[in-house]
Phi, psi and omega in degrees: 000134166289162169314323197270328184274354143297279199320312157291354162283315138311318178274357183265007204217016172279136104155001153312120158282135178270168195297167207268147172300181165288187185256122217220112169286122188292116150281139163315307171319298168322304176302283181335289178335280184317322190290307177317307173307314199237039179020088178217094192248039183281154202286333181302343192258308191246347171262101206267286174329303152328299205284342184286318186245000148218028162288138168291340176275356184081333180239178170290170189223149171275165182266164172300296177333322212254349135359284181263354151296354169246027157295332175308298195285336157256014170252028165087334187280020162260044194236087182295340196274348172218063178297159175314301225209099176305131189128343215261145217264301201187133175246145194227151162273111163304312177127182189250141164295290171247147139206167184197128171265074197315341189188120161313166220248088170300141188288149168076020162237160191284108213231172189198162188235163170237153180211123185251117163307120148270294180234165131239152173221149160256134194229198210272176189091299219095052192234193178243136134232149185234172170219154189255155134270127214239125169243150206224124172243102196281143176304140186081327177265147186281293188289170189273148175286329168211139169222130200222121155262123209237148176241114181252184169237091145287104162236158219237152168302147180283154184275000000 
């Protein structure tokens, strides 16, 4: 598919939510991991017992960061073997507009994503960028754990 035969497909599915991902469970290990990565070793995170008996959530808490680094993976868009749109080159996480983290994310709970198209463009390369509003949710809970406004990239093999 071409850029211009994205690019309109796209735009017609602008302000559409796509159906919600699957439901992808935070394991403590996954935290304890992210903290190892980004040396961020606060005891609310990584430390269960503490976080059990003087966290106001009772539990570890995931970091926001680390949230939002598994978007990609729950709105689908790192699935090299099924890109969106054939042709497509490559996809970049762009950056963020917003972001806010409404309610702690407890280790060992069930999260999921929603994604609303706001804009597409086209931009030099031969690519699109689009941005989502990306809310991320946990099972069982009203408020959501993260809402992002996300700026992707899609490029395409030249035509």
């Amino acid at each position: 598919m071409s850029r211009q035969a994205a690019f309109e497909d796209l735009q017609a599915k602008i302000g559409a939510e796509s159906a919600p991902g699957a439901w992808f469970t935070v394991t403590q290990e996954m935290i304890c991991a992210f903290a190892d990565a980004t040396l961020d070793h606060q005891w609310i995170h990584v430390d269960v017992e503490r976080a059990a008996r003087d966290s106001p959530f009772g539990a570890p808490v995931a970091h926001g960061f680390f949230t939002l680094a598994l978007i990609p993976h729950l709105t689908g868009m790192v699935e090299p073997d099924k890109p969106k749109y054939p042709g497509i080159a490559l996809t970049v996480n762009y950056g963020l507009n917003r972001v806010r983290f409404p309610h702690p994310l407890l280790a060992g709970s069930r999260i999921r994503a929603h994604t609303q198209l706001q804009s597409v463009e086209e931009v030099r390369g031969n690519g699109l960028q689009l941005i989502h509003n990306v809310t991320v949710e946990i099972e069982g809970v009203e408020k959501p754990t993260c809402v992002a406004e996300m700026v992707a990239r899609l490029y395409f093999n030249q035509e």
